[in-house]
N, C-alpha and C positions, 0 to 999 in steps of 0.2 A: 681486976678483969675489966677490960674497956666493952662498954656500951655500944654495941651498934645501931642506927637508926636505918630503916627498911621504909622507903616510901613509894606506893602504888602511882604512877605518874600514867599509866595506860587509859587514854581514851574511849574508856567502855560508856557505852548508851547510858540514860537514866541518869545520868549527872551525877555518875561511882566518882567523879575523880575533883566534884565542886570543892569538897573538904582540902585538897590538896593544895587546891587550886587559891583557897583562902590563905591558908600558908603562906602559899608562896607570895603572895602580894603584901603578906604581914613580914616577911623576911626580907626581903629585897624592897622595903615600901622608899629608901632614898633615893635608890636606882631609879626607880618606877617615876619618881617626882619629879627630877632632874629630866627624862626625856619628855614626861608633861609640860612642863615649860619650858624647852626648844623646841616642841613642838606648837608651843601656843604662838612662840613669837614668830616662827617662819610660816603660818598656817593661814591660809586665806578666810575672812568670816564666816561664808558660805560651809564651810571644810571644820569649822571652828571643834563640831561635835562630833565628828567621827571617833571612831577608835584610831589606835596610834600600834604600832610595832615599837616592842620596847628590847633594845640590844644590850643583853648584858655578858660581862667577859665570862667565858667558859672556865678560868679558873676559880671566878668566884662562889661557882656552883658546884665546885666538884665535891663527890658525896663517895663515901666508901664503896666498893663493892666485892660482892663474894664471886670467886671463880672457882671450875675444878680442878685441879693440877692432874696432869697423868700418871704421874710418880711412880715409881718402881725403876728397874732397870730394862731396859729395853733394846732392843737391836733393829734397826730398819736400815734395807738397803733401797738406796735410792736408782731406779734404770738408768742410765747412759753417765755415770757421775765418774769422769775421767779426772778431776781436778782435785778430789776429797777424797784421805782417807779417813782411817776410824785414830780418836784426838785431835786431828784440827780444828781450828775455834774458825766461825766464819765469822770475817768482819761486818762492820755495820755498815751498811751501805751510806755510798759520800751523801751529800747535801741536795737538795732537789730530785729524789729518786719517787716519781709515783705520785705523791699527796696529791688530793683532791681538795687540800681545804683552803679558804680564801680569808683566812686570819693575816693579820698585817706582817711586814718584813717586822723579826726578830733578831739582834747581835748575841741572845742569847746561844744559838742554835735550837728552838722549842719555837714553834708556831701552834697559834690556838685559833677555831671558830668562836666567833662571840656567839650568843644563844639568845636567840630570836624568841621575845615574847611575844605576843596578840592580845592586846587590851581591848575588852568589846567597848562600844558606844557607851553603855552604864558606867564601867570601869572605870575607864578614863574619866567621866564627868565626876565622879567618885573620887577620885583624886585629887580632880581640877580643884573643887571645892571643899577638900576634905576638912581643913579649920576654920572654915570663913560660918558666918551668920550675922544675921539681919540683925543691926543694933535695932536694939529694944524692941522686939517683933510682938506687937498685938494683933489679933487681927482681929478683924470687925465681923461683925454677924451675916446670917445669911444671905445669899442672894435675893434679889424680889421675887428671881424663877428658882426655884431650888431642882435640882437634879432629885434622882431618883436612884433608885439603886433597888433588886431583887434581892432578896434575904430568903434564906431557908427558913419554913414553921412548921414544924412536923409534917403531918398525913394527912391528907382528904380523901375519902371515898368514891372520888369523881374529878377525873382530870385527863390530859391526852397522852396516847402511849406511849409517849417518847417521854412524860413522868412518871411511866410505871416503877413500881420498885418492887421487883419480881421474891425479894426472900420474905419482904414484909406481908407480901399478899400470900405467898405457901404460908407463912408461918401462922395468918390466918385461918388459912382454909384448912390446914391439920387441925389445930385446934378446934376449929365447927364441926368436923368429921367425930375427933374424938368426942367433943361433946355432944352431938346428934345421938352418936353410936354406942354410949358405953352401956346404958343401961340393956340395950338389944343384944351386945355380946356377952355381957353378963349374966343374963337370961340365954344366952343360946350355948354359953361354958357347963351352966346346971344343965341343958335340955343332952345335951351331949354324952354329959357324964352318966347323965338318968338312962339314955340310950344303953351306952355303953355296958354297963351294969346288969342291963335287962337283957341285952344280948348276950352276957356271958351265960347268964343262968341255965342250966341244959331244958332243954325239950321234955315239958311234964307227960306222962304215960296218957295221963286224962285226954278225951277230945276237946272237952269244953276247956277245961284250964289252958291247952294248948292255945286254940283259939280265941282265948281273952289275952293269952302273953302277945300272941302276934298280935293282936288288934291295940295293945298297948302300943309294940314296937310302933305299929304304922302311925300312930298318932301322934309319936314321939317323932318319928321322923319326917313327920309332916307340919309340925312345928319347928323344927330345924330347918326345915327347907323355908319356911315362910319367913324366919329370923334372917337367915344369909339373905333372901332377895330383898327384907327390909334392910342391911347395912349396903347392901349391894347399888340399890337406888340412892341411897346419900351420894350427893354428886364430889367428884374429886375437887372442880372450882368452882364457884358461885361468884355470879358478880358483888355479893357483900362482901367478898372476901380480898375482892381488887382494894391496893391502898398506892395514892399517887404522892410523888413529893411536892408539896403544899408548897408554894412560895409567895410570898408578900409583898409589896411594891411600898417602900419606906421611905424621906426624902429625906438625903444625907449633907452635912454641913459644905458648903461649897464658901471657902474664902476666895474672893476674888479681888486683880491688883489691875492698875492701870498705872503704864509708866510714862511719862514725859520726858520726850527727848529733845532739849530744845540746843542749836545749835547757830552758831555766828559763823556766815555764809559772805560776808562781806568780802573784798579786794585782798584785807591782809590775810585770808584763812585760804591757803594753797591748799592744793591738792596732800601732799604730804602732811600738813595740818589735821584737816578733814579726815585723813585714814587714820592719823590718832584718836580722832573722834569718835569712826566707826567702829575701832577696838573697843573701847571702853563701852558704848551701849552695846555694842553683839553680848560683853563676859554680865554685864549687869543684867541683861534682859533674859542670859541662861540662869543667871544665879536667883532670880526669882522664881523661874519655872520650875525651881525643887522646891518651893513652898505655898505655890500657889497652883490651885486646878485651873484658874481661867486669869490672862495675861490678855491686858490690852494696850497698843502701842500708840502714842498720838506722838508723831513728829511736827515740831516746831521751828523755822526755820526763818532769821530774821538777816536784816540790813540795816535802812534806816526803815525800813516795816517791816511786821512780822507775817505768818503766811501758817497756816495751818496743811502739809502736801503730804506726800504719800512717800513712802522709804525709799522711791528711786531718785526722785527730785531732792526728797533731804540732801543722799549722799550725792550726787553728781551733778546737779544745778550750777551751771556757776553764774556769780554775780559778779558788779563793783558798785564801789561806793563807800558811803561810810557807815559808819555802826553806831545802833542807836540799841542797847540790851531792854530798857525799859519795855518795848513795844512788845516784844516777847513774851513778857513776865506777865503785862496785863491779859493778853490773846488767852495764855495757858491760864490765868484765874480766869477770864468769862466760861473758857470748856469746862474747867472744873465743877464752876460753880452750874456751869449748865446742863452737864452729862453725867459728872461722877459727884453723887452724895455722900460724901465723906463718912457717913455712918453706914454706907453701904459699900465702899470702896474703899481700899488699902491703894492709898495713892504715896506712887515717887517720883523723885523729879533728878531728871541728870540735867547739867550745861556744859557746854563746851564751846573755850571759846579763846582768843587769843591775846585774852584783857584790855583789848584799842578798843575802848567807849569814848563817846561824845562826852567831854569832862564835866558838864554841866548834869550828864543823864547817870551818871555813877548814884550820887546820893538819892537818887530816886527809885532805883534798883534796891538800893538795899531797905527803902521803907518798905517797897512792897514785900520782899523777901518775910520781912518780920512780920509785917502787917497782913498780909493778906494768905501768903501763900505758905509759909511753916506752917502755920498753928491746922493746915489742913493736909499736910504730906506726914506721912510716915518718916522719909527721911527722902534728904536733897543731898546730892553730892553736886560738886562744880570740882571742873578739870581745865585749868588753861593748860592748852598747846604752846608755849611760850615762856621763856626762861625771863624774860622783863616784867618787872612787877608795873604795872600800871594803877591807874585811879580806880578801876571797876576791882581789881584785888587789894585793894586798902581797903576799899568800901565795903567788901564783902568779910575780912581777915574782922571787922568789931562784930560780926554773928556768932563768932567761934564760941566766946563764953554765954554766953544767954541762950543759944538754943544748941542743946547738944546732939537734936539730929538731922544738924547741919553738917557738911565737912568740904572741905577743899583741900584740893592737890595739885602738884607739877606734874606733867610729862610734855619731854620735850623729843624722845626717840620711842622705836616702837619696841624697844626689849623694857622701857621701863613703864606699860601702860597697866602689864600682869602684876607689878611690885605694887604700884600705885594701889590697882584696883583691889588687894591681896590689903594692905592697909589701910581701907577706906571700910573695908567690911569683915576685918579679923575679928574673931571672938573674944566678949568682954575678959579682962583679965591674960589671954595670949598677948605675948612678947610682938612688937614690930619686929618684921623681916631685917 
């Protein structure tokens, strides 16, 4: 007997259809990846993080489904049907009759709609970086300002209405009711039943006996009446019985990163260059922000000086001249050493650059790398825009073995900046792409 599978795919409120919705990005997650990265490579920085529409072919989803047949034998006349009688077969109408759908030309004769996903923002980012992480990720201790955060701690007896918590405070107030009241009703059960009792008994012949029964009655029933108005004044709420939800002000681990972007702006770094550049810190600067609550950016921006500006002048300044990387390298150790305490900041550093150094300033680049500025970054990547190996990537290629959260890369076009960056920061133990 074959298995059929039944999947609710209806957009009901409350998030009925999130379970499905996991599914279905766990069954189609190559599909799904594939249009993440053409979407990364044609996608403006700006645009970098939206959600994406993801097209996948309509046969690849096709799922069984149950129909009801009419079955039986049947007889319909159809009005004005001068061309049909009863046994004719109708044929199937020629090629191009009607469809509405806008699946590509087939030679098969069979046209298919692709099936339109909607990736949210999360999603997609979900994706983006679904096996990357931060080689050797510690992070360092709190901030000097710590966040806060409210936390739930039970009940307090005094707080503002909008923390009432209406079952907690009845569930008081019965219970003081019960308790105020039980021993009065307990005593008003006997006075009842003594009533009752004394009422049954007939009417003694005697004057006087008569007149002690009823003067019992009345005394009975005027203990009664005194018991109900004593339960009766027990109030339904009392302010002891109000209980509010208590909450606390706690101050919660806050790691925080600051990244360095430091770039070679000189004569040889074109425009086309530079947008290399821009890719690479846009995917690094998102791929922090899933591990880090607070992200700080310092762009660095050098020639033959370097310049500490702001992300518009990074990217679109232009210069000439010649290139001197050193100048750079020192600028980004004075901030560090001036703004970010290393035991208080998870510092990284990117470069980019198109390896044309001043030949003489190459080996002084790389003392500082080892010297000053590794032993205080988490990790450094360097990306030259440029297929020519020059003196500043020799000189950088002897850090490889000695600090291993160093890394360098090519990219020379812009579909290879997501591979690059994909193997600069893949998880330990995954395969390179």
């Amino acid at each position: 007997m074959a298995l059929q599978s039944i999947i609710d795919r209806r957009l009901a409120g409350k998030n009925k259809s999130v379970g499905n919705r996991e599914r279905f990005l766990r069954r189609y997650k190559t599909q799904i990846r594939d249009a993440v990265k053409r979407a990364i490579d044609g996608r403006g920085i700006r645009d970098i993080e939206r959600g994406e529409e993801i097209r996948i072919p309509k046969r690849d989803i096709a799922e069984p489904v149950f129909g009801h047949g009419q079955g039986g034998v049947r007889d319909i006349v159809h009005p004005g049907n001068k061309e049909f009688v009863r046994g004719d077969r109708i044929e199937r109408p020629k090629g191009g009759g009607g469809g509405s759908g806008k699946g590509q030309a087939s030679d098969s004769g069979e046209g298919e709609d692709d099936f339109v996903f909607a990736l949210s923002k999360e999603e997609f980012m979900q994706v983006f970086f679904e096996d990357l992480a931060l080689p050797h990720l510690v992070r360092t201790q709190l901030a000097e300002t710590p966040e806060w955060k409210y936390h739930r701690a039970g009940f307090s007896s005094d707080g503002t209405p909008n923390n009432l918590h209406v079952v907690r405070s009845m569930r008081g107030a019965i219970g003081r009711r019960i308790a105020l009241g039980a021993e009065a009703r307990r005593e008003l059960i006997e006075l009842e039943a003594q009533l009752d009792a004394l009422r049954a008994t007939p009417r003694p012949a005697d004057e006087d006996a008569a007149r002690a029964r009823q003067a019992g009655i009345d005394e009975l029933a005027a203990r009664v009446d005194a018991l109900r108005a004593r339960i009766a004044r027990i109030p339904f709420l009392d302010p002891i019985d109000l209980r509010f939800r208590n909450r606390v002000k706690v101050p919660v681990p806050t790691s925080q990163a600051v990244m360095f972007c430091v770039m070679d702006v000189s004569g040889s770094m074109d425009e086309q260059r530079k947008e290399l550049a821009k890719r690479f810190f846009i995917l690094l600067y998102l791929f922090l922000t899933r591990h880090y609550e607070r992200i700080e950016l310092v762009f660095i921006r050098h020639h033959t000086q370097a310049a500490e500006v702001d992300e518009e002048n990074f990217f679109h300044a232009r210069e000439t001249g010649g290139t001197v990387v050193s100048s750079a390298l020192v600028l980004m150790h004075e901030i560090m050493r001036a703004r970010y305490d290393p035991a208080q900041w998870n510092i990284y550093g990117a470069q980019a650059s198109d390896g044309d150094n001043w030949h003489h300033d190459s080996g002084r680049c790389r003392e500082l790398l080892a010297e000053q500025i590794l032993p205080l970054c988490r990790y450094f990547a360097y990306v030259q825009v440029a297929e020519e190996e020059q003196n500043l990537w020799e000189e950088y290629t002897q850090l490889l073995d000695t600090h291993r959260h160093f890394a360098m890369r090519k990219a020379t076009s812009a579909d290879q900046i997501y591979p690059v960056f994909r193997d600069l920061f893949r998880k330990e133990g995954a395969k390179a792409a």
